[in-house]
C-alpha positions as CSV (number, residue, x, y, z in Angstrom):
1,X,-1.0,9.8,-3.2
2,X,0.6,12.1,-0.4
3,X,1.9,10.5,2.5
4,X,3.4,12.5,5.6
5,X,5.9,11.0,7.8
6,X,5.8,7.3,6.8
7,X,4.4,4.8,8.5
8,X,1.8,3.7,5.1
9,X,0.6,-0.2,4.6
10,X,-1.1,-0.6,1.8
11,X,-2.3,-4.4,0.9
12,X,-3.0,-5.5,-3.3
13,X,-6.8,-6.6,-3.7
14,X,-5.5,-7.5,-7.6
15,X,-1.7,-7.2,-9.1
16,X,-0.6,-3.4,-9.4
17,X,2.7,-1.8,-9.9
18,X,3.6,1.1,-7.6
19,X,6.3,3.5,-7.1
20,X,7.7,5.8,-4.5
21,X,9.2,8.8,-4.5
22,X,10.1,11.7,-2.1
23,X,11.9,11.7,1.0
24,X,14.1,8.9,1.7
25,X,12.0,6.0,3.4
26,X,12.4,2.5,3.9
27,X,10.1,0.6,2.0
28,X,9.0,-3.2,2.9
29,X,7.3,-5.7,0.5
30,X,5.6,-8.7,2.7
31,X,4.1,-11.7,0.7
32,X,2.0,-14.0,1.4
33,X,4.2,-16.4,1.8
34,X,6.0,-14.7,5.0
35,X,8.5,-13.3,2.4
36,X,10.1,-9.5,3.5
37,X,11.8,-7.6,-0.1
38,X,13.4,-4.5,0.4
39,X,13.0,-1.6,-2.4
40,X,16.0,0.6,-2.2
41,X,15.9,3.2,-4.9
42,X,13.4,5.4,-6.5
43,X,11.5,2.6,-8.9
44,X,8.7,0.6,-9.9
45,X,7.7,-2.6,-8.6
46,X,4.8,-5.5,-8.6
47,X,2.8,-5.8,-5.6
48,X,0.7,-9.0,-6.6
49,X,-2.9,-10.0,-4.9
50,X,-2.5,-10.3,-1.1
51,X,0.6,-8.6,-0.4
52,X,1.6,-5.7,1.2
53,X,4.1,-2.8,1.1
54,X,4.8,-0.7,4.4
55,X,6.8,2.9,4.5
56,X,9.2,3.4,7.1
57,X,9.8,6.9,9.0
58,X,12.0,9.4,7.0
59,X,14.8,10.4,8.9
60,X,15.2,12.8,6.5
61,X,12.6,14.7,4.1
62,X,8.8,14.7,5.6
63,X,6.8,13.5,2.6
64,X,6.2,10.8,-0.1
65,X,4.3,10.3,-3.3
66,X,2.8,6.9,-4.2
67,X,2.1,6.5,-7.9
68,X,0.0,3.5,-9.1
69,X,0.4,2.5,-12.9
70,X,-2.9,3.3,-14.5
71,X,-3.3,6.3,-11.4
72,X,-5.7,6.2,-9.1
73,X,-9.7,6.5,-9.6
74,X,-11.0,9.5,-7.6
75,X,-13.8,11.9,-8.4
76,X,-12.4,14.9,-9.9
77,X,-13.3,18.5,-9.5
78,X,-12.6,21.4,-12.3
79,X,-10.2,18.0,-13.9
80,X,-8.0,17.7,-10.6
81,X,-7.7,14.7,-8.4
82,X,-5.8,17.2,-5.4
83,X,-7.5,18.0,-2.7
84,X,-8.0,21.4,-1.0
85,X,-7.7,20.8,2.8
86,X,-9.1,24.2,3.5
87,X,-12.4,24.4,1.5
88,X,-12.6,20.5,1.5
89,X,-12.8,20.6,-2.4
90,X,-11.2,17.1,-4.0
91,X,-11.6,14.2,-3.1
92,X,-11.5,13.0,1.0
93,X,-8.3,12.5,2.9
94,X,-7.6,8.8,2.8
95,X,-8.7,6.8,6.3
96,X,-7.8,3.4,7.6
97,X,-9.8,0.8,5.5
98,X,-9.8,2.8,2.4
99,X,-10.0,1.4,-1.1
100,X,-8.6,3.0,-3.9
101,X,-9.5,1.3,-7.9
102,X,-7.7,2.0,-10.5
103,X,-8.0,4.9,-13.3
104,X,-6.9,2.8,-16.3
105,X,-5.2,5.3,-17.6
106,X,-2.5,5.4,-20.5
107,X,1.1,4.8,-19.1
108,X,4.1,4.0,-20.4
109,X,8.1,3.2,-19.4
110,X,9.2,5.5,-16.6
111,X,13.0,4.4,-16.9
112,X,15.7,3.5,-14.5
113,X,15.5,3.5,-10.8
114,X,17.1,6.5,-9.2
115,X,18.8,7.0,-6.0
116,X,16.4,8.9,-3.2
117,X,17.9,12.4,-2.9
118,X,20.6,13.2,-1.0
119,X,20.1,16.3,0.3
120,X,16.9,16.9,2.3
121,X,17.1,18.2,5.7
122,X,16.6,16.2,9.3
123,X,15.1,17.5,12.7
124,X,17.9,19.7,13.7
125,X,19.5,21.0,10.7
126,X,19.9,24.4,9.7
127,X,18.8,24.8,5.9
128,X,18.3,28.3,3.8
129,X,15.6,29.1,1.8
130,X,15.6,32.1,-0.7
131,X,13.3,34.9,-0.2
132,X,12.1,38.0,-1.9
133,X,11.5,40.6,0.2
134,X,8.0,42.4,0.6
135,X,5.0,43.6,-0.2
136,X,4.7,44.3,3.2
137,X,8.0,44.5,4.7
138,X,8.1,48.5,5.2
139,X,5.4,47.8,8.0
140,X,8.3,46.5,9.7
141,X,11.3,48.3,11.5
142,X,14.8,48.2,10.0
143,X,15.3,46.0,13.2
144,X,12.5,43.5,12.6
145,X,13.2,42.9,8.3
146,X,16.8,42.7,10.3
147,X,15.8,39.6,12.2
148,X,13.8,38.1,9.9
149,X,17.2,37.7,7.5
150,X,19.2,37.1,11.2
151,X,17.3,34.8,13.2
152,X,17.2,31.1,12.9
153,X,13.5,29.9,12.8
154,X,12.5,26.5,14.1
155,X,10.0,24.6,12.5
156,X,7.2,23.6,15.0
157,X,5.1,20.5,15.1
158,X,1.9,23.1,14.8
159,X,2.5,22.4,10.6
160,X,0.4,21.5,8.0
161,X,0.1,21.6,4.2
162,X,-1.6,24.7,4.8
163,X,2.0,26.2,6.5
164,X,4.9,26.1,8.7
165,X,4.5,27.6,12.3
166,X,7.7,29.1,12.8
167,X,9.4,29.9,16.4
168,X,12.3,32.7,16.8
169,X,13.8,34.1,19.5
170,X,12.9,37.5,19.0
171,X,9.5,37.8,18.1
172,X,9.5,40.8,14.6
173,X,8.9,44.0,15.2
174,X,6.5,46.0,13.5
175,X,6.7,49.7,12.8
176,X,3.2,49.8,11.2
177,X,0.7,48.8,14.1
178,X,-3.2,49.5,12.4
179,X,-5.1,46.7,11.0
180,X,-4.6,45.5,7.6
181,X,-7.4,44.7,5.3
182,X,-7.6,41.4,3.7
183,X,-5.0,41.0,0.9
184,X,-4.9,37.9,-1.2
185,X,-2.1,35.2,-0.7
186,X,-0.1,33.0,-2.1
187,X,2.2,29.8,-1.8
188,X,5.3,30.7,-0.1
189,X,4.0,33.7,1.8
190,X,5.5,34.4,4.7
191,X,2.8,36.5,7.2
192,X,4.0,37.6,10.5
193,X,0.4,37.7,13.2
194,X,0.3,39.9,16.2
195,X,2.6,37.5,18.2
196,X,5.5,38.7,15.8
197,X,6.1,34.6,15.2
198,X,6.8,34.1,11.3
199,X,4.0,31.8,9.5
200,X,4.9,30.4,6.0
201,X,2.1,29.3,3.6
202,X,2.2,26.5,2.3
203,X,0.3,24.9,-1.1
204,X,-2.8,24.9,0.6
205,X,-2.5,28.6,1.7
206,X,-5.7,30.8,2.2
207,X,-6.4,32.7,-0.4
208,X,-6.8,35.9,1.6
209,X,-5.0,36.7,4.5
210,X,-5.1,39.6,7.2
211,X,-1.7,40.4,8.7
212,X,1.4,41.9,6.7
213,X,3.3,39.0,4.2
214,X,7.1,40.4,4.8
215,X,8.5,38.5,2.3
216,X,7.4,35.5,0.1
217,X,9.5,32.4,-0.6
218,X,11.3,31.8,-4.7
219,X,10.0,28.7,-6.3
220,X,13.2,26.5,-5.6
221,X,12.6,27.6,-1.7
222,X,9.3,26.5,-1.7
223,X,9.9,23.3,-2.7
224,X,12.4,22.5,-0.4
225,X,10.1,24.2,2.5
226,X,7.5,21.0,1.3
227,X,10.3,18.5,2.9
228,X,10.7,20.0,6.4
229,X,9.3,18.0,9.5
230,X,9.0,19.9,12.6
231,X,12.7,20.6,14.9
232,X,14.5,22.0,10.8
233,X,16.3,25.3,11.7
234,X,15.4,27.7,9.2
235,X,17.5,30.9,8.2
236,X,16.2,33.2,5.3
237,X,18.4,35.1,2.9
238,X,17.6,37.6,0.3
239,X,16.6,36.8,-3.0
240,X,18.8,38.7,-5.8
241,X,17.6,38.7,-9.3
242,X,21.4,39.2,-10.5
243,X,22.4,36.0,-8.1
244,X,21.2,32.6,-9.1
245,X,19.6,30.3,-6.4
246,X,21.8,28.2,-5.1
């Protein structure tokens, strides 16, 4: 389960064990008998009939993952539980009053608890992701691909899952004016629309789009990119294949 921004109760109908992982996030156990227990790393725990467990706010990081043991029953489509937010395929964001059963499934020991991660940005800080550049950056001036690598972008609170809004300075600057015809997308894509303002797909990306993708984000970018809340400073640098990813 997918949680953005904190701020999750969930109460036990019947004994489970649950774990959470993702961006740092304080995480309360209240039981029935008025009891609060903290969980401070990375690990499994019992929530038994009746109690409750509530997520904090990340202060750093944007999202979490809530894994049940046995995983969760949902109605699954081509063998996925996800969820497509754009073509509403998969099963239905979750809504206040919800209940979720158990799948039952096979599990076994997951090991020991690890520390949340240490190095996931806050509102404010200035992070880079790796890019490659292209297919469409020659519909740009020398001056706009120079901005794109230049500028810092801010993230903006006009987000999704389906991608970042991004706000610059200097809006990109396009040597190549005419309409382009739909091209097909993919995750990490960054597409630059008429206001010049940069626009980076996320996983639940489009799968055609109709403005020029300058450049498109490396795998190790990408999932960093899945951790920034709105007010992260972006700068992009250039992907070299005879550089590793730092």
């Amino acid at each position: 389960m997918e949680t953005t921004g904190g701020g999750l109760r969930l109460t036990a109908l019947g004994d489970v064990v649950l774990a959470v992982t993702g961006a740092p996030i304080g995480i309360v156990i209240h039981g029935t008998d008025g009891s609060r227990t903290a969980i401070g790393s990375q690990e499994p725990f019992l929530l038994a009939a009746g109690e409750q467990v509530t997520l904090g706010i990340p202060d750093h990081g944007w999202r979490d993952y809530i894994a049940m043991q046995g995983g969760f029953h949902v109605d699954r489509v081509l063998d996925s539980a996800s969820a497509d937010t754009l073509s509403s395929i998969g099963p239905k964001a979750l809504q206040r009053g919800d209940t979720l059963a158990s799948a039952h499934l096979p599990f076994a020991s997951v090991g020991q608890p690890q520390p949340w991660p240490d190095d996931l940005p806050a509102s404010g800080d200035l992070v880079e992701l790796d890019v490659t550049l292209g297919p469409r950056d020659d519909w740009f001036t020398a001056q706009g691909v120079a901005d794109l690598l230049g500028e810092e972008w801010t993230v903006t609170m006009q987000s999704n899952r389906v991608g970042l809004r991004l706000h610059g300075d200097r809006a990109l600057e396009r040597g190549v004016i005419r309409e382009l015809a739909s091209e097909g997308m993919v995750p990490g894509a960054i597409e630059i629309p008429a206001n010049g303002q940069p626009v980076l797909f996320m996983r639940d990306q489009p799968v055609t789009g109709g403005y020029p993708v300058i450049a498109v984000l490396t795998e190790h970018a990408l999932a960093l990119a899945g951790q920034l809340q709105p007010g992260v400073r972006i700068r992009f640098r250039e992907y070299r294949k005879d550089c590793k990813e730092q």
